[in-house]
FIKOL-772381 format. One line per field, with one value per residue: residue in one letter; x, y, z of N, C-alpha, C, O, CB in turn. Coordinates in steps of 0.05 Angstrom, whole numbers, plus 5000, padded with zeros to 4 digits. Atoms other than C-alpha are relative to their C-alpha. Glycine has a CB too. Layout:
N
type	(A / ...)
n.east	(X / ...)
n.north	(Y / ...)
n.up	(Z / ...)
ca.east	(X / ...)
ca.north	(Y / ...)
ca.up	(Z / ...)
c.east	(X / ...)
c.north	(Y / ...)
c.up	(Z / ...)
o.east	(X / ...)
o.north	(Y / ...)
o.up	(Z / ...)
cb.east	(X / ...)
cb.north	(Y / ...)
cb.up	(Z / ...)
end
This chain:
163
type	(X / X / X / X / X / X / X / X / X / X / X / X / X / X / X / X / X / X / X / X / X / X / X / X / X / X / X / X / X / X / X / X / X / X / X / X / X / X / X / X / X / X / X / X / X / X / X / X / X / X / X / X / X / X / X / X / X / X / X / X / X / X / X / X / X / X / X / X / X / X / X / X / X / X / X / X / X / X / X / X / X / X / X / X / X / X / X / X / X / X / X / X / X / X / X / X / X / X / X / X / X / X / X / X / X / X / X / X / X / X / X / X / X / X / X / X / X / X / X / X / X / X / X / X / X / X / X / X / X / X / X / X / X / X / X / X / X / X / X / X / X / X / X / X / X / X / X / X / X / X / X / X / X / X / X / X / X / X / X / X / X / X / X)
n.east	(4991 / 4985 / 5008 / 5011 / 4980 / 4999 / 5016 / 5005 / 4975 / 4999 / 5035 / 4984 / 4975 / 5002 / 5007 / 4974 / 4988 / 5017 / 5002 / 4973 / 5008 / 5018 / 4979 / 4980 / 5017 / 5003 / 4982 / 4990 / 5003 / 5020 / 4978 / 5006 / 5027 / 5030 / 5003 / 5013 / 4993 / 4980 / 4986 / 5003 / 4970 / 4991 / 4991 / 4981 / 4982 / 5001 / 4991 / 4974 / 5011 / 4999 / 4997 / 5020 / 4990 / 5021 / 5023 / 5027 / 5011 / 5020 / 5031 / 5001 / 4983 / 4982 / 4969 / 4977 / 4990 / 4972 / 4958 / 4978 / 5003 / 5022 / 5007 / 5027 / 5009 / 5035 / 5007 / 5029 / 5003 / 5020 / 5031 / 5001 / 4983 / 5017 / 4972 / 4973 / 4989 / 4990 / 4968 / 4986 / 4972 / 4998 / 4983 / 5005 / 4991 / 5001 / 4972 / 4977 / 4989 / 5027 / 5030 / 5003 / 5029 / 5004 / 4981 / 5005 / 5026 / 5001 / 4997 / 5019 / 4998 / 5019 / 4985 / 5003 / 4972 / 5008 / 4992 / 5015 / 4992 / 5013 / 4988 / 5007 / 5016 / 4987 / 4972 / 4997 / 4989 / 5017 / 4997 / 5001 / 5024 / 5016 / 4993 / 5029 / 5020 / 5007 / 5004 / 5023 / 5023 / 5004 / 5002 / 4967 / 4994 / 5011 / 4991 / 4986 / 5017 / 4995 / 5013 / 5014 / 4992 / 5027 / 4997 / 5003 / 5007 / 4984 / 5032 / 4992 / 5022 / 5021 / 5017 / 5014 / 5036 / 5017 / 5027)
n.north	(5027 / 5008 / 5006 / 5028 / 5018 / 4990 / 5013 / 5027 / 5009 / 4994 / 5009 / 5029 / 4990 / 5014 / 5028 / 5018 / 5002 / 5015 / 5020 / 5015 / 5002 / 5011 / 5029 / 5008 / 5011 / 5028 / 5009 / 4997 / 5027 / 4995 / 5009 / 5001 / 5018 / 4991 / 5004 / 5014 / 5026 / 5004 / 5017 / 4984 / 5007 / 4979 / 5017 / 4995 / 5014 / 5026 / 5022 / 5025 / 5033 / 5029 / 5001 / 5016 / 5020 / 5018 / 4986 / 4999 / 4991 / 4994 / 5013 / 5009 / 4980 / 4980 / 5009 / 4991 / 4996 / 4993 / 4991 / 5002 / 5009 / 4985 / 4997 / 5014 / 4987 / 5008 / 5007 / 5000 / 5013 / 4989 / 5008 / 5023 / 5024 / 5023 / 5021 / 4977 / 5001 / 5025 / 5013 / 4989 / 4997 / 4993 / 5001 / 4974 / 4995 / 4972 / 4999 / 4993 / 5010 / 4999 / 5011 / 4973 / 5002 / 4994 / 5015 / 5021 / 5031 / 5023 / 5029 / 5031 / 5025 / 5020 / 5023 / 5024 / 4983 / 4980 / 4972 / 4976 / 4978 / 4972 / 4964 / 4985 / 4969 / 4988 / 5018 / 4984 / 5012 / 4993 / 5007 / 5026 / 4997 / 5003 / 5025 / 5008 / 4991 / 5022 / 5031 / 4997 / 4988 / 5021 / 5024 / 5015 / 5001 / 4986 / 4974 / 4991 / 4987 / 4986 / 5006 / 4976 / 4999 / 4991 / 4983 / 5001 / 4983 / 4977 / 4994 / 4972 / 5002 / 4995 / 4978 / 5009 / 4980 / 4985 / 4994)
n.up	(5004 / 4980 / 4977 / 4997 / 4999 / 4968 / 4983 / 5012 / 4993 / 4968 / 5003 / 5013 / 4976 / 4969 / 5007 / 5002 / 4968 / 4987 / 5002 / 4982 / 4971 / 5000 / 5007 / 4969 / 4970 / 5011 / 4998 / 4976 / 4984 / 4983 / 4976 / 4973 / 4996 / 5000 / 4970 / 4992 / 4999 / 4989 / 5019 / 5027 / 5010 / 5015 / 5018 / 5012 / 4989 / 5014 / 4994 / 5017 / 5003 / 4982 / 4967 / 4988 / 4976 / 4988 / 5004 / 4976 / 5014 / 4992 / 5018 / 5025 / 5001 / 4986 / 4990 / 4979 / 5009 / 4989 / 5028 / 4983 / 4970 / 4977 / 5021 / 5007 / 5027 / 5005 / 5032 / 5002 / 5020 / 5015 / 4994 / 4986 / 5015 / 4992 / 4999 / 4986 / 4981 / 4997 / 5024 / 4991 / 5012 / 5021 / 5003 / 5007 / 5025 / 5015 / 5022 / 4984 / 4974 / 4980 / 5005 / 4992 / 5005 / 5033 / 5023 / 4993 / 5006 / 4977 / 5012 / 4984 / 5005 / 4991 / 4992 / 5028 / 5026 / 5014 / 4998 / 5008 / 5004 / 4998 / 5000 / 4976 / 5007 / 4977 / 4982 / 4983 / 4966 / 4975 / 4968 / 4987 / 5008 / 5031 / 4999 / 4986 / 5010 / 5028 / 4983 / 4977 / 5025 / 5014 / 4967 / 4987 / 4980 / 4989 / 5002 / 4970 / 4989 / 4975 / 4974 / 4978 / 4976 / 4975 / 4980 / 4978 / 4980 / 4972 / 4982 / 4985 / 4976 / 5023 / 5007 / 4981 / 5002 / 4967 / 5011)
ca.east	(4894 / 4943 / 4909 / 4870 / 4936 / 4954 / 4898 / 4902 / 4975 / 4959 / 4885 / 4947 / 4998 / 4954 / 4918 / 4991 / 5011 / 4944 / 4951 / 5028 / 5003 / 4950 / 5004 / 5047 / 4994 / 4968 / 5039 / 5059 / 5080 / 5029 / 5076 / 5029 / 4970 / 4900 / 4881 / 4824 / 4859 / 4918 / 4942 / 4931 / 4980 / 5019 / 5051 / 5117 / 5162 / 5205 / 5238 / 5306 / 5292 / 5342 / 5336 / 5274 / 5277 / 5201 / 5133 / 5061 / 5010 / 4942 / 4881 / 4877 / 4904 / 4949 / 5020 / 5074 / 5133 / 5207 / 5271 / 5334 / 5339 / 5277 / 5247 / 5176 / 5132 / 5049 / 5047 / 4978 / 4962 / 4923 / 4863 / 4851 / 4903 / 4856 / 4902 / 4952 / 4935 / 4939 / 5009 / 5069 / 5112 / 5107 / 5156 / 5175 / 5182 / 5212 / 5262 / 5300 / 5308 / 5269 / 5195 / 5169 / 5089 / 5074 / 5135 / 5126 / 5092 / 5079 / 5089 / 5041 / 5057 / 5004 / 5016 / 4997 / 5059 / 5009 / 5030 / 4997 / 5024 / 4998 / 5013 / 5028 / 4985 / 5016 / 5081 / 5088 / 5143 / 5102 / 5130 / 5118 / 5053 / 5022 / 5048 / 5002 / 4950 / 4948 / 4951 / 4892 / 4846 / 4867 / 4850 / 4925 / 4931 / 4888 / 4883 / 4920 / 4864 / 4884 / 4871 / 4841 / 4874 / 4810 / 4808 / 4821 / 4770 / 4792 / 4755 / 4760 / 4705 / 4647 / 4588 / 4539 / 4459 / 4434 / 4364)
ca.north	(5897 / 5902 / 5903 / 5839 / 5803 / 5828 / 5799 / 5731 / 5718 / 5746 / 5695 / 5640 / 5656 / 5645 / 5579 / 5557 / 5577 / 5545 / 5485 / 5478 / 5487 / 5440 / 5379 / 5393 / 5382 / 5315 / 5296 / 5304 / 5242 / 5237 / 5226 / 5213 / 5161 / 5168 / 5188 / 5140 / 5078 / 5061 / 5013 / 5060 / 5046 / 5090 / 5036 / 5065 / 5029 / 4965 / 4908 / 4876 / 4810 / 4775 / 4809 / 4773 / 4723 / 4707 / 4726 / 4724 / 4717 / 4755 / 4732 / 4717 / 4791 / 4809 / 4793 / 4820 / 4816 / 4812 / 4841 / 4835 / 4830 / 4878 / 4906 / 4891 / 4907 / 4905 / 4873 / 4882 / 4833 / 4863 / 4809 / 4743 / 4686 / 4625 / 4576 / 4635 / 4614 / 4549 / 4542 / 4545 / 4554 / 4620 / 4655 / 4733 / 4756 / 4813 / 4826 / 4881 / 4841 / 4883 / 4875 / 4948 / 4963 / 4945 / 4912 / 4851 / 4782 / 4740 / 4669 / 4616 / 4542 / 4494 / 4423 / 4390 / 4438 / 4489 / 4564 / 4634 / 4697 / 4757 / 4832 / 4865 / 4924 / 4958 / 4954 / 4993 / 4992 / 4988 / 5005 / 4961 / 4999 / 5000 / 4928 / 4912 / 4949 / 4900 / 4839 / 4861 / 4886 / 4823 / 4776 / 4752 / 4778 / 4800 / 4876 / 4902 / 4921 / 4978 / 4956 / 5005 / 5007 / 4993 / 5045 / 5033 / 5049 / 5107 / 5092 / 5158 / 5184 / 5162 / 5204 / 5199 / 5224 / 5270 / 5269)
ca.up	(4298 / 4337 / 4407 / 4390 / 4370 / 4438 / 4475 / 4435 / 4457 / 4537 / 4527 / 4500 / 4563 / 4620 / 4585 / 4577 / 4657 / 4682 / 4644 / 4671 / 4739 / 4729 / 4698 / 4765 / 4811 / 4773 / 4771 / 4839 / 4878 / 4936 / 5001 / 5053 / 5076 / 5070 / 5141 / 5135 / 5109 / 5135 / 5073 / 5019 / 4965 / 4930 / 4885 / 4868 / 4904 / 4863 / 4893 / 4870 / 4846 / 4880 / 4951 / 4958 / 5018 / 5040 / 5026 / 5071 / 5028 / 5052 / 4997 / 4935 / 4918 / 4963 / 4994 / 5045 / 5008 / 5051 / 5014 / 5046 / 5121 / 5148 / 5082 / 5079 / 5013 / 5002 / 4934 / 4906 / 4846 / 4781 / 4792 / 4833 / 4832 / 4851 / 4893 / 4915 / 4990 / 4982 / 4933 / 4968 / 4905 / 4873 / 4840 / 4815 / 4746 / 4708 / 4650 / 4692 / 4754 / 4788 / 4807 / 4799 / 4789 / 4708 / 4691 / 4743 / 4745 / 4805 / 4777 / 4814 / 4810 / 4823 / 4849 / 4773 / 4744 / 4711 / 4716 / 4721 / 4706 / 4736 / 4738 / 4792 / 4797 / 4862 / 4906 / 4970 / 5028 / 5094 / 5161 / 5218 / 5228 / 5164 / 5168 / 5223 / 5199 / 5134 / 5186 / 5222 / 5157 / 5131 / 5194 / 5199 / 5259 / 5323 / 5328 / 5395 / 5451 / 5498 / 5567 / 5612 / 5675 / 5732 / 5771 / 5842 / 5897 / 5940 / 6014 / 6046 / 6103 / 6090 / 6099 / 6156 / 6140 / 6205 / 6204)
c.east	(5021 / 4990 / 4990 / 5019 / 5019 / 4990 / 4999 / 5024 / 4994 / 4979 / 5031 / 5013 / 4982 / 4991 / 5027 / 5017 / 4982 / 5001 / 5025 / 4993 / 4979 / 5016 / 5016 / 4990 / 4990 / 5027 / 5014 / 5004 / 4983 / 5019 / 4990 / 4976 / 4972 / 4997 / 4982 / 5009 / 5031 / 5023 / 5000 / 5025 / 5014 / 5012 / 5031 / 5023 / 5014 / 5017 / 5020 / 4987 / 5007 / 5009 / 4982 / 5002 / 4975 / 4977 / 4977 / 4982 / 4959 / 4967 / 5014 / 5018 / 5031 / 5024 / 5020 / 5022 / 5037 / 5018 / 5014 / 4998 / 4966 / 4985 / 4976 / 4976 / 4968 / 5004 / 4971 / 4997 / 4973 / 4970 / 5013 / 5024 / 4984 / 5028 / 5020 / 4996 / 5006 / 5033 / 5019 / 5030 / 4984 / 5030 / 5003 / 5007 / 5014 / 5026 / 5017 / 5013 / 5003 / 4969 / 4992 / 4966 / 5003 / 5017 / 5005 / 4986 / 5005 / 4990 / 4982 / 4997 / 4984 / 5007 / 4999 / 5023 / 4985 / 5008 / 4980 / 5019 / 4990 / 5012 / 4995 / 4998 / 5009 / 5023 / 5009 / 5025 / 4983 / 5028 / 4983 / 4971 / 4980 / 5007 / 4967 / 4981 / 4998 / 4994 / 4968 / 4977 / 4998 / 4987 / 5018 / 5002 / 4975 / 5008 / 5007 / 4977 / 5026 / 4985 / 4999 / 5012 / 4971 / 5011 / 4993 / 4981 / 5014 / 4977 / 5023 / 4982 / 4970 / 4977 / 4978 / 4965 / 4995 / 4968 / 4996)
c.north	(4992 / 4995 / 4969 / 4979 / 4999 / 4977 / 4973 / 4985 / 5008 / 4964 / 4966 / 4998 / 4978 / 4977 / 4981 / 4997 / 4983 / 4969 / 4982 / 4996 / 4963 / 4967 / 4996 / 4988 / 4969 / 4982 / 4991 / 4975 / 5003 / 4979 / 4997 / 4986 / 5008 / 5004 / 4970 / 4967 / 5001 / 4981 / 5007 / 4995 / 5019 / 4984 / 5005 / 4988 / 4976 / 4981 / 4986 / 4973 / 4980 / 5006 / 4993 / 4981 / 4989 / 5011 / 4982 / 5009 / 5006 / 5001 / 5006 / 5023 / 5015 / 4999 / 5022 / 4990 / 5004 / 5001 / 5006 / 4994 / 5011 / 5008 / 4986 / 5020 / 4995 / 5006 / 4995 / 4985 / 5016 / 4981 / 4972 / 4986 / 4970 / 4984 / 5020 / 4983 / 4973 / 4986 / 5010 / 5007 / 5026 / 5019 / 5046 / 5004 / 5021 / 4996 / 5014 / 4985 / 5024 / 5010 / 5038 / 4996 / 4999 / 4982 / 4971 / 4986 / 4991 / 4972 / 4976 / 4983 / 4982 / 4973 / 4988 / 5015 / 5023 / 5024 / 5024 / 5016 / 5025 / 5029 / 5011 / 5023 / 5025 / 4991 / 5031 / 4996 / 5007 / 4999 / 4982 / 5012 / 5003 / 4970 / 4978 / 5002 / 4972 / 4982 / 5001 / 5004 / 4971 / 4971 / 4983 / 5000 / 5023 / 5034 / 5003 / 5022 / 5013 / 4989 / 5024 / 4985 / 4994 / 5012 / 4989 / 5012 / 5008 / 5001 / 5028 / 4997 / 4995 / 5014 / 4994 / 5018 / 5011 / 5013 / 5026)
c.up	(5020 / 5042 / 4998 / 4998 / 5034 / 5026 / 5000 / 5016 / 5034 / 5002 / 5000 / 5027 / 5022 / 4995 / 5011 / 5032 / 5025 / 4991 / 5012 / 5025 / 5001 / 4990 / 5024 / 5013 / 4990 / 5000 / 5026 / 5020 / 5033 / 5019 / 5031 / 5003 / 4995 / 5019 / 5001 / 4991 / 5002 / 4982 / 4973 / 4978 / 4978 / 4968 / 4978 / 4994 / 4971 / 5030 / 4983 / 5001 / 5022 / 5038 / 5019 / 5016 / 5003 / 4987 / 5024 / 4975 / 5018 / 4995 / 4979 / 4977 / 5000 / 5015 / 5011 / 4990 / 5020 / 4982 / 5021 / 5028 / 5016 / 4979 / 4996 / 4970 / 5001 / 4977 / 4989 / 4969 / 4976 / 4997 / 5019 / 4993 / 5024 / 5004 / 5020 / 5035 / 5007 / 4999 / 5017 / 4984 / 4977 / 4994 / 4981 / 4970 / 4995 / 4983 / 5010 / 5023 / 5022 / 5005 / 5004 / 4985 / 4957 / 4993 / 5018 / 5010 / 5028 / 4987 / 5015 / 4992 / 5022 / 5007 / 4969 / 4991 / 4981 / 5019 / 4993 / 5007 / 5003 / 5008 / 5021 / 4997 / 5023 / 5009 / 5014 / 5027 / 5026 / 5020 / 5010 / 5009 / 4989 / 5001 / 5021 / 4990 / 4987 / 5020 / 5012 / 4983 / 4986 / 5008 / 5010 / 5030 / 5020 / 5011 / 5042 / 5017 / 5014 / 5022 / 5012 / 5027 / 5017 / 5023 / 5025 / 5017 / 5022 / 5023 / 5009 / 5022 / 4984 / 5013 / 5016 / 5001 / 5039 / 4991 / 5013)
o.east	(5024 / 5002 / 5000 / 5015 / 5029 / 5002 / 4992 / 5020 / 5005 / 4990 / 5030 / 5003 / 4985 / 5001 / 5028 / 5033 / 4990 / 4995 / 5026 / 4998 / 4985 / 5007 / 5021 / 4999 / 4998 / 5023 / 5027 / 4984 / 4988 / 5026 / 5003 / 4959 / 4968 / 5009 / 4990 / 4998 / 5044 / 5046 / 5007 / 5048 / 5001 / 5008 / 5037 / 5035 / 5000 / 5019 / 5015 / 4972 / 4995 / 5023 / 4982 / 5020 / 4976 / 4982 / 4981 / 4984 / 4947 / 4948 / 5035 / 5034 / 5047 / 5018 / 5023 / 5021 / 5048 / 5027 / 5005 / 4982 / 4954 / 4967 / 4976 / 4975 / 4962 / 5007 / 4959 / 5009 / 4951 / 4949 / 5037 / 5035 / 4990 / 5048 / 5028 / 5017 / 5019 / 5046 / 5016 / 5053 / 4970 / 5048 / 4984 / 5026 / 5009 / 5045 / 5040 / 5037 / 5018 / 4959 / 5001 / 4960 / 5014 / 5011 / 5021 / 4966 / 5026 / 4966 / 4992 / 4981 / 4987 / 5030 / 5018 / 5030 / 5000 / 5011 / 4966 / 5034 / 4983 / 5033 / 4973 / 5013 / 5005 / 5032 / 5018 / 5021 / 4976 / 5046 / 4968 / 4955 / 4958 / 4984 / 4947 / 4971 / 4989 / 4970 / 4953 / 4956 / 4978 / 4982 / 5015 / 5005 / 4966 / 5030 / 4997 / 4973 / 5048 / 4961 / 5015 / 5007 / 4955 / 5028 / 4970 / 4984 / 5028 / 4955 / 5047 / 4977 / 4960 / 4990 / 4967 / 4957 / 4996 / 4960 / 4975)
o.north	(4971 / 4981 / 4952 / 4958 / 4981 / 4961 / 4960 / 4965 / 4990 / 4947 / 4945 / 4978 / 4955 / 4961 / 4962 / 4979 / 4973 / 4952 / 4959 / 4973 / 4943 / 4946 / 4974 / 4967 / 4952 / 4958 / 4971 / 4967 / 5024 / 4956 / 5001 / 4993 / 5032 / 4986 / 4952 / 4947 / 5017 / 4978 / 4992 / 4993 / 5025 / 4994 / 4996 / 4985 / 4971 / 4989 / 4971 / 4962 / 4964 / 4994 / 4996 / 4967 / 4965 / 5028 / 4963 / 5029 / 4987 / 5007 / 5018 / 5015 / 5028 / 5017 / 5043 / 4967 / 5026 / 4987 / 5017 / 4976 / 4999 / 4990 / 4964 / 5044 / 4974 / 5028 / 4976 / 4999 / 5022 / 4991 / 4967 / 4988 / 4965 / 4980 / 5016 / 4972 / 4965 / 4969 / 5033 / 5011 / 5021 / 5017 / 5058 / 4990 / 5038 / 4980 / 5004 / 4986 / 5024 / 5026 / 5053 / 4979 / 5015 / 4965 / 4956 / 4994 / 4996 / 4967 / 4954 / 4982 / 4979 / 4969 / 4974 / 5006 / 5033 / 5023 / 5025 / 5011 / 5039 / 5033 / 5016 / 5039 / 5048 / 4969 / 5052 / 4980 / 5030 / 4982 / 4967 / 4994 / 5004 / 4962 / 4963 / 4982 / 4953 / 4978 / 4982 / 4996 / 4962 / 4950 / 4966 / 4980 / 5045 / 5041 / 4992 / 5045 / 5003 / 4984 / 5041 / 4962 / 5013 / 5006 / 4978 / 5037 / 4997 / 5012 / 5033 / 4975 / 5002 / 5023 / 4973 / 5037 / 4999 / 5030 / 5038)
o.up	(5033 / 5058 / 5013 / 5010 / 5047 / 5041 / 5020 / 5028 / 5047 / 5017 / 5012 / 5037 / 5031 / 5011 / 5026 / 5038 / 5046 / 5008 / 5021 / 5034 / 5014 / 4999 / 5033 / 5024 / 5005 / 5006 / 5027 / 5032 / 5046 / 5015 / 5052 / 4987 / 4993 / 5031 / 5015 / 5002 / 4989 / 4990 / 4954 / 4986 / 4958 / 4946 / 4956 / 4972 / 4952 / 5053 / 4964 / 5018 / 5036 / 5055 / 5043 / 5007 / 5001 / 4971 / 5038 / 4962 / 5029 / 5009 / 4976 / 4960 / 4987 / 5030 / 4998 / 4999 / 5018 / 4964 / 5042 / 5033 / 5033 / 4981 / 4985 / 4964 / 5012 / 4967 / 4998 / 4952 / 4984 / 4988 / 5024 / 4971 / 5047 / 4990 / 5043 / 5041 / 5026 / 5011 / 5025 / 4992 / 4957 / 5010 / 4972 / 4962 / 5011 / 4987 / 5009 / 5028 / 5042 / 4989 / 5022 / 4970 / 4942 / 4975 / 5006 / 5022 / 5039 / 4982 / 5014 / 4974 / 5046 / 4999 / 4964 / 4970 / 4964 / 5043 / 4973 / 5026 / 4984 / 5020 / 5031 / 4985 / 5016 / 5005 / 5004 / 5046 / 5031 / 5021 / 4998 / 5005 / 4999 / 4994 / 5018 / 4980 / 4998 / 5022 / 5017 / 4993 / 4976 / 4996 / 5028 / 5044 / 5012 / 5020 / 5061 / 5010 / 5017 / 5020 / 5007 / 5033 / 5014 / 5040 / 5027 / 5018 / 5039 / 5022 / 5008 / 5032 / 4963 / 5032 / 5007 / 5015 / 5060 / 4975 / 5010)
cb.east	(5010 / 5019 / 4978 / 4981 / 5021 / 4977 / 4978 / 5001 / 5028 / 4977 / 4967 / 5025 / 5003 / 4980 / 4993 / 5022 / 5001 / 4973 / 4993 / 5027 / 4975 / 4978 / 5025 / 5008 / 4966 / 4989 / 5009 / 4984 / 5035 / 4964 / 5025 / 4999 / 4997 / 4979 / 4981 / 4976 / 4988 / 4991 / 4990 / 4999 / 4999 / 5025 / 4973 / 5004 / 4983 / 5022 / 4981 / 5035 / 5012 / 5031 / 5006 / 4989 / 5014 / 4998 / 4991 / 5002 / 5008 / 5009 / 4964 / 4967 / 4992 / 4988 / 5016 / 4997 / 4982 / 5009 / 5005 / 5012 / 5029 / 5011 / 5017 / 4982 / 5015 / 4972 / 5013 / 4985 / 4994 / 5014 / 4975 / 4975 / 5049 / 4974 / 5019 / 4987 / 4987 / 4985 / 5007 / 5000 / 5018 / 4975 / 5003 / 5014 / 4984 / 5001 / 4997 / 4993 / 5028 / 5007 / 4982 / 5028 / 4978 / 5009 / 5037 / 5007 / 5009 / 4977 / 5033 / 4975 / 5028 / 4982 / 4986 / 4968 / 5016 / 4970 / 5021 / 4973 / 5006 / 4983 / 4989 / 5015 / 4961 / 4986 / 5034 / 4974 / 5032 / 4970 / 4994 / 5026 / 4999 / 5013 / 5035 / 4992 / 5001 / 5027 / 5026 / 5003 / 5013 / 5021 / 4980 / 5032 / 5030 / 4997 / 4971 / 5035 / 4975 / 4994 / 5015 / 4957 / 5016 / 4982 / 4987 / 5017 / 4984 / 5006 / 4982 / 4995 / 4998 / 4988 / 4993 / 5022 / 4958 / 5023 / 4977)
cb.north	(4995 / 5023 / 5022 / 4994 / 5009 / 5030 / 5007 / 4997 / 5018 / 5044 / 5016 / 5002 / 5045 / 5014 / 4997 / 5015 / 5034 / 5013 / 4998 / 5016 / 5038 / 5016 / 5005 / 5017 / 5025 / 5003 / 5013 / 5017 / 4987 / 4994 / 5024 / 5025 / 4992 / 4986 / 5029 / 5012 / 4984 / 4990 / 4976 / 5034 / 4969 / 5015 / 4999 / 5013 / 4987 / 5003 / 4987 / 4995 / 4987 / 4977 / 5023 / 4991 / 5013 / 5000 / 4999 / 5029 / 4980 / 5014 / 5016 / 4996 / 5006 / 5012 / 4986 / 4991 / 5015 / 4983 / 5038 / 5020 / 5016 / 5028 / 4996 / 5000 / 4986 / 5016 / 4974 / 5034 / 4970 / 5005 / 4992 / 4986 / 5008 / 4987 / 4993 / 5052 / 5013 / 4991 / 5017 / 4988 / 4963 / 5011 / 4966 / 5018 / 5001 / 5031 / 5011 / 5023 / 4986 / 5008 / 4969 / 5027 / 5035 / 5030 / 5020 / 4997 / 4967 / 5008 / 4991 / 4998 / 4995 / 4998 / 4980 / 4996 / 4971 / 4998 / 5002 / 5007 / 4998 / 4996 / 5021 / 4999 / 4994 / 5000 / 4980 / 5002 / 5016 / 4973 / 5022 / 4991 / 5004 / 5020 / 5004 / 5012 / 5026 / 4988 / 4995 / 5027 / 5032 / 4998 / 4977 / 5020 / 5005 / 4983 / 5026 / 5019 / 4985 / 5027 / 4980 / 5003 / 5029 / 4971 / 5023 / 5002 / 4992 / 5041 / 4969 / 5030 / 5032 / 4973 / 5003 / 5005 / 4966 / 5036 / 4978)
cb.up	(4972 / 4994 / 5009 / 4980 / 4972 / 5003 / 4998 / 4964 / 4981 / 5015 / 4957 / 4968 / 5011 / 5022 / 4965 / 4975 / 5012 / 4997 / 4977 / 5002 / 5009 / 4984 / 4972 / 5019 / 5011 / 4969 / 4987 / 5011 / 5004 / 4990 / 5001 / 5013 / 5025 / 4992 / 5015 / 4992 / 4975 / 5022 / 5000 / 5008 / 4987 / 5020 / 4984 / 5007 / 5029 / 4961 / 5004 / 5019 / 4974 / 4982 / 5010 / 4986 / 5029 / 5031 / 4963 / 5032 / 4971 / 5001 / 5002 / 4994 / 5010 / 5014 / 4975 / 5030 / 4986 / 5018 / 4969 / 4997 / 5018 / 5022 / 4986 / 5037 / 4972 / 5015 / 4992 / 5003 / 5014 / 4972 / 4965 / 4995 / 5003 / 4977 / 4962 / 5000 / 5016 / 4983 / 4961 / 5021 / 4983 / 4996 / 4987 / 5019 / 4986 / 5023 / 4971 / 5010 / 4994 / 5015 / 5031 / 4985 / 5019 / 4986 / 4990 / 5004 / 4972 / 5025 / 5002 / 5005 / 4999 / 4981 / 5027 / 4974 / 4970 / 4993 / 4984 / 5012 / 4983 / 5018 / 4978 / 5018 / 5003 / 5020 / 4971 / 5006 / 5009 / 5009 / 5017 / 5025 / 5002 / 4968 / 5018 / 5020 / 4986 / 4974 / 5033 / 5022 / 4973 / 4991 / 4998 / 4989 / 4996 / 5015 / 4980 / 4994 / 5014 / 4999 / 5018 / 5000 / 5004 / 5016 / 4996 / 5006 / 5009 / 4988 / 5035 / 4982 / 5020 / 4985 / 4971 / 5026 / 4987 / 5016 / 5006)
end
């Protein structure tokens, strides 16, 4: 009896060391881009309420977000806000004072005075390259060709057939 109480408690152990392992790694804040998309969003980030200064809004979704002087944000909306690119009055929500994924609203005021309230489902700080990126995926802005240098012709001798 005793070996099997043994085995039951080893059988309990590693369940209980694989399932900790297995909560870390699900837990783990993920600290680096998708290689293949460049706007991937992690959605951690918040935003003080009132170090908000401008916004850029990118469709119906999706918005560029300035806090304080340089501080840029990709705010991702939990569904459509019909109007968003039109309206130039919206406005931020939250009971902490500040906008963090879950606990704030993007307020959209229409010209008749009706209001929507929607949940923001993401909120990322972009660098100025992930910044682009968005501009360019979004059609804000034209993406930056590389120019190719044209190669100069080199005369040298040139080359005389002897029959």
């Amino acid at each position: 009896m005793d070996n099997v109480l043994r085995k039951t408690i080893i059988k309990q152990l590693i369940t209980l060391v694989i399932s900790s392992s297995l909560v870390a790694c699900a837990s783990s804040e993920d600290r680096y881009e998708s290689a293949g998309d460049p706007v991937a969003t992690r959605g951690h980030d918040c935003i003080s309420q009132s170090t908000i200064r401008d916004y850029h809004v990118l469709d119906d979704r999706n918005l560029i977000v300035t806090a304080g002087a340089k501080r840029k944000y990709h705010v991702q909306l939990s569904r459509q806000a019909f109007g968003l690119r039109s309206n130039w009055k919206i406005g931020f929500r939250s009971p902490t004072g500040r906008i963090c994924t879950g606990t704030g609203d993007v307020v959209v005021n229409d010209s008749f005075g009706s209001e929507e309230t929607i949940r923001i489902s993401s909120i990322k700080q972009v660098e100025p390259d992930e910044l682009n990126a968005l501009l360019v995926q979004f059609g804000k802005k034209v993406p930056e060709v590389e120019r190719a240098t044209a190669q100069e012709e080199v005369k040298g001798a040139e080359v005389e057939e002897l029959d």
